[in-house]
N, C-alpha and C positions, 0 to 999 in steps of 0.2 A: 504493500500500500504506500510506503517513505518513498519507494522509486517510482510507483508511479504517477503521484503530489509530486515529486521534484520535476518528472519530464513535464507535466502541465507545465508548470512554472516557467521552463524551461522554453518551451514550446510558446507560449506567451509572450515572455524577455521579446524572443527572435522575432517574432510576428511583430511586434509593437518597434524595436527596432529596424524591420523592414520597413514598417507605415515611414517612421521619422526622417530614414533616412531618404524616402523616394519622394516624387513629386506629386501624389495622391493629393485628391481633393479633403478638405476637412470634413465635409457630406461621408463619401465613402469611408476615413481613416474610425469614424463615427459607427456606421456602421459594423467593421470589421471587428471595432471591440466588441459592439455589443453581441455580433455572433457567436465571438468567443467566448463571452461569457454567459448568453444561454447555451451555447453547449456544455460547458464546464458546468452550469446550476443544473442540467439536465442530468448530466453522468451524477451525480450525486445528488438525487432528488430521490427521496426515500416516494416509495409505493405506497399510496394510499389509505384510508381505508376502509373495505369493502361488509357489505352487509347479504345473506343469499342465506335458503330456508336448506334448512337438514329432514331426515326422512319426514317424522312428525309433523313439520311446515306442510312441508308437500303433500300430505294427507288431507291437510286441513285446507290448501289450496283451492281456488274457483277452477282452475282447472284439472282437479280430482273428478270422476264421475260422482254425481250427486249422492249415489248409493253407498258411496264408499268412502266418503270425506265424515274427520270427524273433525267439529269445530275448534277452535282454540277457544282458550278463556282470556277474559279481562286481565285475570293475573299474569298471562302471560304476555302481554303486550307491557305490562306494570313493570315483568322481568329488562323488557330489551332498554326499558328507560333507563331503569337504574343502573344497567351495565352500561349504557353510551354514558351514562354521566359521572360511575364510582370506576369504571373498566371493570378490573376485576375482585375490585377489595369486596363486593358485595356475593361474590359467587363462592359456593360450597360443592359446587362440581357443572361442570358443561352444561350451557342454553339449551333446553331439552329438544327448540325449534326450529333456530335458527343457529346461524354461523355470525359472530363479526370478527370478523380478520382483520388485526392492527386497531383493534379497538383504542386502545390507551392512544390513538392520534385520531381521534374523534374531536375536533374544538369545541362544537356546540350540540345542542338538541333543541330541535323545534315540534311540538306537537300540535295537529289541529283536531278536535272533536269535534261532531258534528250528528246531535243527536235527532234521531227522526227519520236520518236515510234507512235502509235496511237492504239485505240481499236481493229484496223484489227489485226495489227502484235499481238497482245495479245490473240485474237479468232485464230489464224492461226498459232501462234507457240510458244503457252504457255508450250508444252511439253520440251521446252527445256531451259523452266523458273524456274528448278528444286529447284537451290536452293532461290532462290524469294519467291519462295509459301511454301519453309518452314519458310522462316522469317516472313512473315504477312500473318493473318488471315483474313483483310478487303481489299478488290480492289473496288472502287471506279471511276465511267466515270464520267469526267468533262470536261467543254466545251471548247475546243479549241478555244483561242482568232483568230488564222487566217481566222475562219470563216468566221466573220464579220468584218477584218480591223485590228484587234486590235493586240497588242503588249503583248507577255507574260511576258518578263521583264519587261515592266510597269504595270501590274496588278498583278503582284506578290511583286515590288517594292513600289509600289506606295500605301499608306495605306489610305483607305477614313478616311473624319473626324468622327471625335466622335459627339453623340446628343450634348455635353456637347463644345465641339468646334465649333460645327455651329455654336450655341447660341452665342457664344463668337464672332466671328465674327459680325451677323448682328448685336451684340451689339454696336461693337466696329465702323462698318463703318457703321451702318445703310442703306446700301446700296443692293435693291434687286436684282440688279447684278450680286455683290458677291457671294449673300444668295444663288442663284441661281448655280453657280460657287461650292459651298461646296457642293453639290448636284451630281459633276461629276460623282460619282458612281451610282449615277442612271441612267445615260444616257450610261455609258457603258455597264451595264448588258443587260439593255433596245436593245441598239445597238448586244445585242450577240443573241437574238430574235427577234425581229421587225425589219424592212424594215424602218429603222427612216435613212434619205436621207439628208433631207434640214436643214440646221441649222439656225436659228432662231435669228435674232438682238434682242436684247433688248432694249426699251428706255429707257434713263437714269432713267428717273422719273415713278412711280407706277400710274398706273389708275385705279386701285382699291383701297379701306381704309383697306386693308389687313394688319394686326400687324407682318404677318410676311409671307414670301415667302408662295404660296398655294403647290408649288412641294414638300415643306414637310410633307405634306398629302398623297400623292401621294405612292400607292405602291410600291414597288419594286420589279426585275424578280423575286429572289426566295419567296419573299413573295405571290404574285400572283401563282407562286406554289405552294408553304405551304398550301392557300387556296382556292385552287383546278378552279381555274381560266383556261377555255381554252385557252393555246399558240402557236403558231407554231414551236416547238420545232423541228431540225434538224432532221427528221429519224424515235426516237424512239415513240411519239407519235403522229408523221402523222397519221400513220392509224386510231387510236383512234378520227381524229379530222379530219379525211377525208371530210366529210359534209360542215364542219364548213368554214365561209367567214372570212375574214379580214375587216375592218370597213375601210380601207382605201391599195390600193396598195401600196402606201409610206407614212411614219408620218414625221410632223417636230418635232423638240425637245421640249420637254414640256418646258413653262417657266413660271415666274410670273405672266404673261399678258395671257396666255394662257385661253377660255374662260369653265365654268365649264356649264355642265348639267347634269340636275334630270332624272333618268333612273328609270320606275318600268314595270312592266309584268306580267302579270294573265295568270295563266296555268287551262288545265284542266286535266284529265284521260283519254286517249283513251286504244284502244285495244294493242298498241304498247307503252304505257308508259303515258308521259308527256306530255304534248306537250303546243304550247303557242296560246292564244284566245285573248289577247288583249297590245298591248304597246303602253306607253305613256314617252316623252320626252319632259319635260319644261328647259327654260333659267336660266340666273340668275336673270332677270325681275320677276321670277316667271310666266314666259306666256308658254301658251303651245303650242309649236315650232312643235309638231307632237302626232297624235290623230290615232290610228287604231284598231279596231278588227280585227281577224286575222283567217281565219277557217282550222281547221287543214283537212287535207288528211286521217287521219283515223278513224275511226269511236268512237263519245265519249261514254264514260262509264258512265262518270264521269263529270258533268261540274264546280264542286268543289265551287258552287254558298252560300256558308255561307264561303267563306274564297274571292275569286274572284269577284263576284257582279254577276258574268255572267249565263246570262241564254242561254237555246235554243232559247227563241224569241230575244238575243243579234244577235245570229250568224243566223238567217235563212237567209238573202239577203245578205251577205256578201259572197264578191267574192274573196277579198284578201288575198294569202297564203304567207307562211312563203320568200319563196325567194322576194316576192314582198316589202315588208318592208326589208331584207337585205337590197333592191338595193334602196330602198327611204333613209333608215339611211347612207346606204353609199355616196350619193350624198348631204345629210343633214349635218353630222357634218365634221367641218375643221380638218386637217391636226394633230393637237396638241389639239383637244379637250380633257376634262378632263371628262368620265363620274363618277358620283355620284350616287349612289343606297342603301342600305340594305343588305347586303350578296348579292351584286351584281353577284355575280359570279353563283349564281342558275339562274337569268335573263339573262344572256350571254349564259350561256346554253340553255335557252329555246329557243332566238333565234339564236344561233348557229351562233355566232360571237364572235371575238377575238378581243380585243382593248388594247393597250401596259398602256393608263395613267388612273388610276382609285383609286377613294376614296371612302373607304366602311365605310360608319357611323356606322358602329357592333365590326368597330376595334380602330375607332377613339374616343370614344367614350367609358368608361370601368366606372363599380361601383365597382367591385371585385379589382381590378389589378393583374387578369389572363386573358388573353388574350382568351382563350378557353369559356369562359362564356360569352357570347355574350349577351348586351341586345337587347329588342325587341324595334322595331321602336314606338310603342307606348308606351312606356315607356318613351322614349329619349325623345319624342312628351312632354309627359305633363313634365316632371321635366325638360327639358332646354326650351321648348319652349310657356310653358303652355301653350297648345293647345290639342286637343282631338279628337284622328282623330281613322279611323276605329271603329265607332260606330252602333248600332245597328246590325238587325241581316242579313242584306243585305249584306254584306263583305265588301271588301275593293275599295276602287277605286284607282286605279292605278296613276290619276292627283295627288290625295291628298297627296298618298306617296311620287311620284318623289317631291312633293313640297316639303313635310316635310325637306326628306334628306337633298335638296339642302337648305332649310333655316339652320340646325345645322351647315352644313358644311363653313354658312357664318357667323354663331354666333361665330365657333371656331375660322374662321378670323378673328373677331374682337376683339379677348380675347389673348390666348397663346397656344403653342403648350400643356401645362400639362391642360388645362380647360378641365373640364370634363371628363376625364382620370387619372385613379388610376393607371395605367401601367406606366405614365411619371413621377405622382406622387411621386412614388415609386424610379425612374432615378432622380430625382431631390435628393429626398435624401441620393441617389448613388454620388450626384455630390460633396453636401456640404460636405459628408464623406468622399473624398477623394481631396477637393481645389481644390483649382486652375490650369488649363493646362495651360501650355504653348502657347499663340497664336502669329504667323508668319504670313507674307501677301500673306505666298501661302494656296493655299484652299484646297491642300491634301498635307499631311506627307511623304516622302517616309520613309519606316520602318525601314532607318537605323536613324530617328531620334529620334523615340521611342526609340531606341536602348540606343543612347545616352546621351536622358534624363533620363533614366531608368539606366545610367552606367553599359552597355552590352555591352561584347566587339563582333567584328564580323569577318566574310573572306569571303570573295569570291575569287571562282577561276575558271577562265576558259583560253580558247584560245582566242588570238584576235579577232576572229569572234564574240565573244559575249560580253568580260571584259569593250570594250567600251559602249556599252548597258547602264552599270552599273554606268558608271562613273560619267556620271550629278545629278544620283540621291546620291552619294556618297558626290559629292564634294556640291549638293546643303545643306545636311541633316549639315555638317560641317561648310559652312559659316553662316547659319542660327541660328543655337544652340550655335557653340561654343563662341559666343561676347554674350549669354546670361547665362553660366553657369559663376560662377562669382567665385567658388573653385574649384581651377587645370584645368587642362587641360584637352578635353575632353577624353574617352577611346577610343582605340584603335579600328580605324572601316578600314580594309586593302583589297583592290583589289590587286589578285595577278595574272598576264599573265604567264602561260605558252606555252612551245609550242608543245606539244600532248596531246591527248586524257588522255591515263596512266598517265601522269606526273600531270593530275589534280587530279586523283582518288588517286595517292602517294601522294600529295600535301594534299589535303584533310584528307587523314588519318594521316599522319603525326602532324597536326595542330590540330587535335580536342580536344587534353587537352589544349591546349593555349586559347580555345576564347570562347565563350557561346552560339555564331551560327555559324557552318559551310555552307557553300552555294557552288557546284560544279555544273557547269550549261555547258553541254554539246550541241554540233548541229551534226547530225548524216546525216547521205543520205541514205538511205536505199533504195535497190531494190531487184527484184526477185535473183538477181545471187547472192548478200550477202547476205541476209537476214538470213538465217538460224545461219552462221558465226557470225554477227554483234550481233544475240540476246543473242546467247553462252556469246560475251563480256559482253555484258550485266549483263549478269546474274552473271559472274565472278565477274564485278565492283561492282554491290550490296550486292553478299557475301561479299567481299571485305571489303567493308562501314560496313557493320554490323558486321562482326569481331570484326572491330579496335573500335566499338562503346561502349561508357562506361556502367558501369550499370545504372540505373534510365535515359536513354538519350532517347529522343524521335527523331526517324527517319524517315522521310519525304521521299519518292522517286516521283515524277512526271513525268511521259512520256507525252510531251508535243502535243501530236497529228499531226495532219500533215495539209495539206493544205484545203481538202477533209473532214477530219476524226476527232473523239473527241480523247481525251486524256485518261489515267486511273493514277489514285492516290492511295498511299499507305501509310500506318502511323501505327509505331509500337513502344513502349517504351519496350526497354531491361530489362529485369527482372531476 
């Protein structure tokens, strides 16, 4: 690199003393340096950096087939903010969605909301979304919070905790209440899919010897995506799951107290696929609560008897089919049951049932710390629990599994959330590497406190229909941080009301070299008679935004869906 800085230099000297020495015009001698030295800024002009969706984005993609896209959520749009703004100090392991490459040379973040549009208006009048779709290359459906209750400025404000601040919490109060409480982000994704209705007291005091809340075992909505778990998702995979029961018409909230059970299921081969011959579900006694063979409707192939246990003399007298255990399991387990399995989610499939609260011992459980390398349940059997199960050549029995599971999953209650997982492992030494957080006595962040611990400055702006929205989580992030930063004052985090639509998009552009996040959060009314009208604005406002947008700035637009309808998201870094 020292030789090849000196040949520049070198190469320069000569050049500039050829200009001197000849009779060149001062016009040209002009020119000639400044070639020189955009070429020289060029050869050393670091790479950009770039924003582009990973498998999960592409899922959730408009140009996924409709039957087969699952949406993103709010929180994950929440993720990509605070990663263009913190980089990486706020991550605990890789963007589940998307990819940003050379993040930490991100300079700015501009977001636009825009609530009221929805995926209809995007399918029905994208043609006049001309210049939209030359700024981004990704469109993205995410789930509209109105569907289920919920509030888009608080799931977009509102930041769940970090592993590394839970922890801090039940350290701090010991209390599985709280632990419980830092947990809110599960219950609202939860709530953006499941019929979860009754909410659930807690008692002060634990009746289990759990070392720490069991809901943080518990999956979460897009995790349960991620690993292909049947949902009731709004619309785009009804159909795919047309078949498929719900384990209960209404859940309550999962909590500490909430009771766990062992779930496993023997499949066999028929003419039509897979199908299931035998389920069994024990307690946490370890007793077994329900015992069936199962005989499928199609004809078997295959009764899979060195892996299953099952034979034809299992299933000759056997009258019970698959809807019949639906409707026993769903009269069987309570409201906020937690089941337990092995790659659960092949056993939910077989019997073609959805359950919102579930612990997969394949995930809780890791020797690698990749999540993708699952071990086998007899594996986890003899090294956690030295035991030896699925032996010989008869297969497996379904009692023994559901046992096993639910014993690991009571040995890691009695231990910590990192035992026997190289994935947490791994976040632990995420944690000491970058100290200590900040811990408050509320049990979620709103983002503009990240902001502030982080010394980012911020704006919001909109119209009074929505600046109020913003305001509690403004003025909470500010009384709570600023009596703990203890040099200067905090930065600059400004709500600004105006009073039209334009005067926020001019506000916004105006502001976006002043502050490190712009935030313009619009409410629209759209119907048949404007609609055509109102998208044109649209689409002017977002040329608009991306004009005035710096270079290296990453720009967010969200159309926040409608009452009915899911939302669409977009995200593009200026280059």
């Amino acid at each position: 690199m020292a030789n090849q800085n000196g040949s520049s230099v070198k190469i320069r000297r000569m050049c500039a003393e050829v200009i001197e020495g000849s009779h060149i015009t001062e016009d040209v001698k002009i020119d000639v340096h400044s070639e020189i030295q955009r070429k020289t800024m060029r050869k050393h002009k670091k790479p950009p950096p770039k924003f582009r969706l990973k498998s999960s984005g592409c899922i959730a993609s408009l140009d996924a087939p409709m039957n087969d896209r699952i949406p993103l959520m709010l929180t994950d749009i929440q993720h990509l903010l605070l990663h263009s703004l913190l980089h990486n100090i706020n991550l605990t392991e890789p963007p589940r969605w998307y990819v940003l490459e050379r993040g930490d040379r991100i300079m700015q973040t501009n977001c636009l909301i825009i609530e009221g549009v929805s995926i209809k208006h995007w399918e029905k009048y994208q043609g006049e979304l001309e210049h939209t779709k030359k700024v981004f290359n990704d469109f993205v459906e995410i789930l509209t919070p109105s569907i289920y209750n919920g509030s888009l400025v608080q799931e977009l404000a509102l930041v769940p905790l970090s592993e590394a601040e839970k922890d801090s919490i039940i350290q701090k109060y010991g209390s599985m209440n709280l632990a419980l409480e830092a947990r809110k982000d599960l219950m609202v994704m939860m709530k953006a899919v499941f019929p979860v209705g009754i909410e659930t007291v807690l008692d002060k005091e634990n009746s289990h010897e759990d070392q720490f809340p069991r809901t943080q075992l518990v999956l979460s909505a897009w995790q349960l995506a991620e690993e292909n778990y049947p949902l009731p998702l709004k619309g785009k995979l009804k159909e795919a799951y047309s078949d498929y029961v719900m384990t209960k018409d209404e859940y309550q909230s999962v909590t500490a107290q909430s009771p766990l059970f062992g779930v496993d299921c023997e499949m066999c081969i028929t003419n039509a696929g897979s199908e299931l011959t035998r389920v069994s579900v024990v307690n946490e006694n370890h007793e077994v609560v329900y015992e069936s063979y199962v005989k499928p409707y199609n004809d078997i192939t295959d009764y899979l008897t060195r892996y299953s246990g099952v034979t034809k003399t299992s299933l000759e007298n056997v009258t019970k089919r698959l809807e019949d255990v639906q409707d026993d399991l769903r009269k069987l387990l309570p409201p906020d049951a937690i089941l337990i399995g092995q790659s659960l989610n092949a056993d939910l499939h077989a019997l073609k049932m959805m359950h919102p609260y579930i612990i997969d011992t394949s995930l809780i459980y890791n020797f690698t710390g990749e999540r993708t390398r699952k071990p086998k349940l007899k594996t986890l059997a003899k090294e956690f629990l030295n035991e030896d199960i699925q032996l010989g050549k008869k297969g497996h029995c379904s009692i023994e599994d559901s046992i096993a599971s639910i014993k690991l999953v009571q040995l890691k209650l009695s231990k910590s959330m990192e035992y026997g997982d190289a994935v947490h492992t791994n976040r632990q030494r995420y944690k000491e590497k970058y100290g200590k957080m900040i811990t408050t006595e509320e049990y979620a962040f709103p983002i503009f406190n990240h902001m502030i611990e982080q010394k980012k400055t911020s704006l919001i702006v909109g119209c009074d229909d929505i600046t109020g929205d913003y305001h509690s989580y403004l003025s909470q992030a500010k009384e709570s941080l600023s009596t703990q930063l203890k040099k200067g004052k905090p930065k600059k985090i400004k709500l600004n009301t105006v009073d039209d639509h334009e005067e926020v998009i001019s506000t916004l552009t105006q502001s976006m070299n002043d502050y490190n996040f712009t935030m313009a959060h619009i409410k629209l009314d759209i119907n048949e008679d404007n609609a055509i009208e109102k998208i044109k604005t649209i689409d002017s406002w977002i040329k608009t935004v991306w004009d005035k947008t710096p270079q290296s700035a990453l720009c967010v637009v969200v159309f926040g869906g409608t009452l009915k309808d899911n939302g669409v998201a977009m995200a593009q870094v200026k280059t």
